[in-house]
C-alpha positions in Angstrom: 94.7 -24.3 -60.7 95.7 -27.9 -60.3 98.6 -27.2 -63.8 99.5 -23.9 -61.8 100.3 -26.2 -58.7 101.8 -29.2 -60.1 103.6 -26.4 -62.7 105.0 -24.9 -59.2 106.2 -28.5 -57.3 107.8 -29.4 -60.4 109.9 -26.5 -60.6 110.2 -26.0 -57.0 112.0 -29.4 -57.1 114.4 -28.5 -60.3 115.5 -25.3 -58.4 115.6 -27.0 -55.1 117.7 -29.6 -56.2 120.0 -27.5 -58.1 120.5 -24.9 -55.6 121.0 -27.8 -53.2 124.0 -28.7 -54.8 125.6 -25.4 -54.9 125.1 -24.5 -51.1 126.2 -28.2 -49.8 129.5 -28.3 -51.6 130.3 -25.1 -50.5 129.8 -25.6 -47.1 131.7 -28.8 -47.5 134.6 -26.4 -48.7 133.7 -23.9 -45.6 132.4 -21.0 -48.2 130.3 -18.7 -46.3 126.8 -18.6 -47.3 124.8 -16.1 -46.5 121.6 -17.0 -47.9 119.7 -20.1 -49.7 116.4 -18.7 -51.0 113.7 -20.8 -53.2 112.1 -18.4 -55.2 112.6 -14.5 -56.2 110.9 -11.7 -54.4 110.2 -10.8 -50.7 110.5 -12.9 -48.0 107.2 -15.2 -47.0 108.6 -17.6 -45.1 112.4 -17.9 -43.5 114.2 -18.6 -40.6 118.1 -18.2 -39.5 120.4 -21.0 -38.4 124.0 -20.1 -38.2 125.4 -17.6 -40.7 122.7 -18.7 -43.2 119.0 -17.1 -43.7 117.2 -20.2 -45.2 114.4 -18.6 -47.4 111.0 -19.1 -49.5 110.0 -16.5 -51.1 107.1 -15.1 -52.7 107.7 -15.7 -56.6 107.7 -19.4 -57.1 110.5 -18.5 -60.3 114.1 -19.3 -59.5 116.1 -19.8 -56.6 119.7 -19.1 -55.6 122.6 -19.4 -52.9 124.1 -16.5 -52.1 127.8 -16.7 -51.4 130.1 -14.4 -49.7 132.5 -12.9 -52.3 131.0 -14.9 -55.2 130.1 -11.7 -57.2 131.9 -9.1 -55.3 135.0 -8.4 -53.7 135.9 -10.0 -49.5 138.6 -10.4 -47.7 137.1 -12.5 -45.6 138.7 -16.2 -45.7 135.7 -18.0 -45.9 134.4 -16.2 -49.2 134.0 -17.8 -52.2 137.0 -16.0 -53.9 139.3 -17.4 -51.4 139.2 -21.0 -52.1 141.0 -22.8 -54.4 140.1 -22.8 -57.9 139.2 -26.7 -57.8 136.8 -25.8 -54.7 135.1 -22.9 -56.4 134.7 -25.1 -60.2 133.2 -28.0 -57.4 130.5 -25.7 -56.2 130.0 -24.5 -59.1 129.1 -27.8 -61.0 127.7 -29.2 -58.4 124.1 -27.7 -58.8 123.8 -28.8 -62.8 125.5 -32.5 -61.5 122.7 -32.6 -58.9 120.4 -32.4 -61.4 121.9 -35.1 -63.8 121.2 -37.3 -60.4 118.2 -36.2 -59.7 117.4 -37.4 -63.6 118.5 -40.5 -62.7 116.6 -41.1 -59.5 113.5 -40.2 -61.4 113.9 -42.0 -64.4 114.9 -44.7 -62.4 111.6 -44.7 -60.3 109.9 -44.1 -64.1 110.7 -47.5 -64.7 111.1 -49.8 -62.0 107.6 -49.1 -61.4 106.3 -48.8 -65.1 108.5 -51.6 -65.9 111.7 -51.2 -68.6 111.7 -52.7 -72.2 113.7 -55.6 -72.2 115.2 -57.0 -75.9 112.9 -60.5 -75.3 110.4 -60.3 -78.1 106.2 -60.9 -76.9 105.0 -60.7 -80.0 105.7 -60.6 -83.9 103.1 -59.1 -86.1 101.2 -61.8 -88.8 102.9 -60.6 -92.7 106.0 -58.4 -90.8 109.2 -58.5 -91.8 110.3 -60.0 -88.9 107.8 -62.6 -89.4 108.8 -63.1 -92.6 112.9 -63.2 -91.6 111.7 -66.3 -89.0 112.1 -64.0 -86.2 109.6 -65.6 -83.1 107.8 -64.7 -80.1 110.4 -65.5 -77.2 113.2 -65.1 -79.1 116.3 -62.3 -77.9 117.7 -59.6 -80.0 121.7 -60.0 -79.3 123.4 -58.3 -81.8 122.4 -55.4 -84.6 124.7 -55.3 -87.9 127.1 -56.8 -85.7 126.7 -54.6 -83.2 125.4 -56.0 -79.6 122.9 -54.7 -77.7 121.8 -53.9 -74.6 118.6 -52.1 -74.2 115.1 -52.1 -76.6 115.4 -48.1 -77.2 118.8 -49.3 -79.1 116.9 -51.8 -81.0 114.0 -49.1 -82.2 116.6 -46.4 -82.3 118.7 -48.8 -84.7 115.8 -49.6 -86.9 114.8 -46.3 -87.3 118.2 -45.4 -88.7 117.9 -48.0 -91.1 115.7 -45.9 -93.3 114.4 -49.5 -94.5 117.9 -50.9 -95.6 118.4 -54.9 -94.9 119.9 -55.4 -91.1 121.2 -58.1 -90.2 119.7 -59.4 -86.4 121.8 -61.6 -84.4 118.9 -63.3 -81.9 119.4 -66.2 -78.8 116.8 -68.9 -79.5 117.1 -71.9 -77.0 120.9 -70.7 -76.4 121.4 -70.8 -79.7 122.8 -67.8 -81.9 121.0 -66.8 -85.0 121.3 -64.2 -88.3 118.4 -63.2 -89.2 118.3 -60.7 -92.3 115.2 -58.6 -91.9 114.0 -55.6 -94.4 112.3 -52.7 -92.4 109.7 -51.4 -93.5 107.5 -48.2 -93.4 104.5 -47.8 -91.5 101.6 -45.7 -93.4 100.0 -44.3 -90.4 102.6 -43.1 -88.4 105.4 -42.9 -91.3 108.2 -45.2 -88.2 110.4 -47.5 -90.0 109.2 -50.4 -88.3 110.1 -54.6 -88.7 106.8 -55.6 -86.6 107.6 -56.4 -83.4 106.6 -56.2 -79.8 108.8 -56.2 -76.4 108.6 -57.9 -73.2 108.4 -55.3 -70.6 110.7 -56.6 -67.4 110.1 -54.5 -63.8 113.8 -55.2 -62.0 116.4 -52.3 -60.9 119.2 -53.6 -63.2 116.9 -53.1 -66.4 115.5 -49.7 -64.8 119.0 -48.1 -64.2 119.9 -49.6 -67.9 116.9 -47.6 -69.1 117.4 -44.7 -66.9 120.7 -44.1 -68.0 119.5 -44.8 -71.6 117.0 -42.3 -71.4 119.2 -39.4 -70.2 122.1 -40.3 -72.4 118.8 -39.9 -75.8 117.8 -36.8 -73.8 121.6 -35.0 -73.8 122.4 -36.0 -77.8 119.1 -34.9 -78.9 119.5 -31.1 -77.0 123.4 -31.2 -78.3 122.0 -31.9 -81.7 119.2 -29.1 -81.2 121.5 -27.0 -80.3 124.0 -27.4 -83.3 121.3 -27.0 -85.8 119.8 -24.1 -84.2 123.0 -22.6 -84.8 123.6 -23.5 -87.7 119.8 -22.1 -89.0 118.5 -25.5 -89.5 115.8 -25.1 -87.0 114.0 -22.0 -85.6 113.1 -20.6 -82.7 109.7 -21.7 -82.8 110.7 -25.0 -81.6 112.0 -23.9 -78.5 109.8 -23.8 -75.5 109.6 -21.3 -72.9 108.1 -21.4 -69.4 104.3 -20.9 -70.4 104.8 -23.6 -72.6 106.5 -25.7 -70.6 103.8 -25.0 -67.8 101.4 -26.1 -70.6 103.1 -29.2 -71.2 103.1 -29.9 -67.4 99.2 -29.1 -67.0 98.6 -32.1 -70.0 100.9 -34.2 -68.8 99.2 -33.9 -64.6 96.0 -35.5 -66.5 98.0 -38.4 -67.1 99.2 -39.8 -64.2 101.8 -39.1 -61.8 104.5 -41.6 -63.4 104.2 -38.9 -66.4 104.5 -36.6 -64.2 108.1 -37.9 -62.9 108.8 -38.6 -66.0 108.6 -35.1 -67.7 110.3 -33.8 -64.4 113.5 -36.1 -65.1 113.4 -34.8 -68.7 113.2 -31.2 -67.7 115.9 -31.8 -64.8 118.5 -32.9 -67.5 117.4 -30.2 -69.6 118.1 -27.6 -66.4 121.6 -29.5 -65.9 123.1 -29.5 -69.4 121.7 -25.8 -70.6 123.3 -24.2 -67.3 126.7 -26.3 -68.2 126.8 -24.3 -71.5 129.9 -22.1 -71.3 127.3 -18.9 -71.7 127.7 -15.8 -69.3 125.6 -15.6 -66.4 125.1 -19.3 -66.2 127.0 -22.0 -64.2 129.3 -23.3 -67.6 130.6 -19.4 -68.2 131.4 -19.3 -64.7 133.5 -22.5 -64.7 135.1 -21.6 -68.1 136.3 -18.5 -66.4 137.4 -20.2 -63.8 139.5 -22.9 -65.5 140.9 -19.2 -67.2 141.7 -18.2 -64.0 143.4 -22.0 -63.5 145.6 -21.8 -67.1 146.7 -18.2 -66.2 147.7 -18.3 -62.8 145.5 -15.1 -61.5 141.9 -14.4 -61.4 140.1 -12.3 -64.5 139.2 -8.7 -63.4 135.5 -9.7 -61.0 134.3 -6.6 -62.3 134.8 -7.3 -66.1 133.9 -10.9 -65.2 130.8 -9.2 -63.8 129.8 -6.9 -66.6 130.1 -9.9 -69.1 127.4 -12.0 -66.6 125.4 -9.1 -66.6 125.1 -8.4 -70.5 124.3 -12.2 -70.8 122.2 -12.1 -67.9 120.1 -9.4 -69.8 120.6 -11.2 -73.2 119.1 -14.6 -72.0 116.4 -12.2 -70.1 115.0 -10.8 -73.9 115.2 -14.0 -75.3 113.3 -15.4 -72.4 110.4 -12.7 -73.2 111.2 -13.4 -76.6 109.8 -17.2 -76.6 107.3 -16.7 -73.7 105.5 -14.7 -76.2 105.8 -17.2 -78.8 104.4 -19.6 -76.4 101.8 -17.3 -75.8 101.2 -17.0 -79.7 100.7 -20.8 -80.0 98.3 -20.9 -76.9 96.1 -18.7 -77.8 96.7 -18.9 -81.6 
């Protein structure tokens, strides 16, 4: 009960915030909206103010703004078909952008209160190869292979891309500037390529938005790379999670705390913005692809080819959907 309920906030949140952004910008642009709804289904709770029925419904899946000639043909001059091109890509984008921001509120909250890894070193393992290179406790990792750096995930992301080849460390001792060559070196238990050392953990804003934007910036390469190799057959499907899984993943993660908790929702808010920016049909990036079409060639596509295409992908994303909820259900229960 408790995973079904945190499960429901957390997506209740994603959607809100994404639909947020849609129905905002366009009424900034004066598109008429006829409806914002949080969740599918009938109606349990609503109320009217202006043209707009505000609505939560009785499925907590999904949510949507419903626009006046956004999938079908108006005349009327506030529809969505009758703004500019540059309005309609704005409302469009705007839900996946809110998202982005709501990633970096959250991370942002993740680690101001948490507190950020800073690049000052607490503590160098007895026999490491840091120890061993003359790096100290105190000291401040500058520079990587001449590379500076900014943040401690670049530091461990660095050293794990060293695959145990010598790096050369730039640290600030006393003010001072010092090369250290240091040779990683493999850790039996967890196989990380590791040089034995420990950050100093730092709770200001400056270091939290550093880490924040860190963190999101990891989050968007890793999917891109995902994504290419799943393409490309390097991966399968069975490491893509569907919404039992994910609800899974929610219910351990509400055992751990509620910084977890906002943690896992600013990953899965990023996830939500970049996927629906994905120039596939039915989902925010098609729509703006077609629009920018619409921009090159000087007249709208046919709506109701533009429609058909939404509506095969709609129904493509759909099986796949059932597709990997009943993997997820396979690895539940397997």
């Amino acid at each position: 009960m408790v995973t079904a309920i945190v499960a429901i906030i957390v997506f209740g949140i994603l959607v809100f915030i994404h639909e947020l952004g849609h129905f905002t910008v366009a009424k900034l642009v004066g598109i008429k909206v006829h409806e914002f709804a949080l969740g599918m289904g009938p109606k349990l709770i609503y109320t009217t103010k202006g043209d707009t029925l505000y609505s939560i419904r009785l499925l907590p899946l999904g949510g949507y703004v419903k626009m006046e000639g956004e999938d079908e043909k108006s005349e009327d001059e506030r529809s969505f078909n009758k703004k500019p091109v540059l309005a309609r890509i704005a409302v469009i984008f705007a839900g996946p952008f809110m998202n982005f921001i709501l990633a970096i509120v959250l991370f942002l909250t993740f680690f101001y209160f948490v507190g950020s890894p800073t690049t000052i070193i607490s503590k160098v393992q007895d026999q490491s190869p840091a120890q061993v290179a003359g790096i100290e406790a105190g000291d401040s990792i500058y520079a990587i292979n001449g590379q500076k750096i900014h943040t401690w995930e670049e530091v461990t992301e660095r050293i794990s891309k060293s695959e145990g080849s010598p790096m050369e460390i730039t640290i600030i001792r006393d003010g001072e500037h010092l090369e250290k060559t240091v040779i990683p070196m493999q850790d039996e238990t967890s196989n990380r390529i590791l040089i034995g050392i420990t950050t100093t953990m730092k709770k200001s804003l400056s270091s939290a938005g550093e880490n924040a934007l860190f963190a999101i910036k990891s989050i968007v390469r890793g999917i891109l790379e995902f994504l290419r190799n799943l393409v490309g057959r390097k991966v399968n499907t069975g490491e893509v999670m569907g919404p039992v899984g994910i609800i899974n993943l929610v219910g351990e993660v509400s055992r751990t705390g509620l910084l977890d908790i906002v943690s896992l929702t600013a990953v899965l808010s990023v996830n939500l913005g970049l996927m629906n920016l994905l120039p596939i049909p039915a989902l925010d990036g098609s729509r703006i692809l077609f629009l920018i079409i619409e921009m090159l060639r000087g007249k709208p596509v046919d709506q109701d080819k533009e429609g058909m295409i939404h509506l095969i992908g709609f129904g493509i994303l759909m099986t796949f959907m059932v597709f990997i909820t009943f993997q997820d259900i396979q690895k539940l229960f397997g």
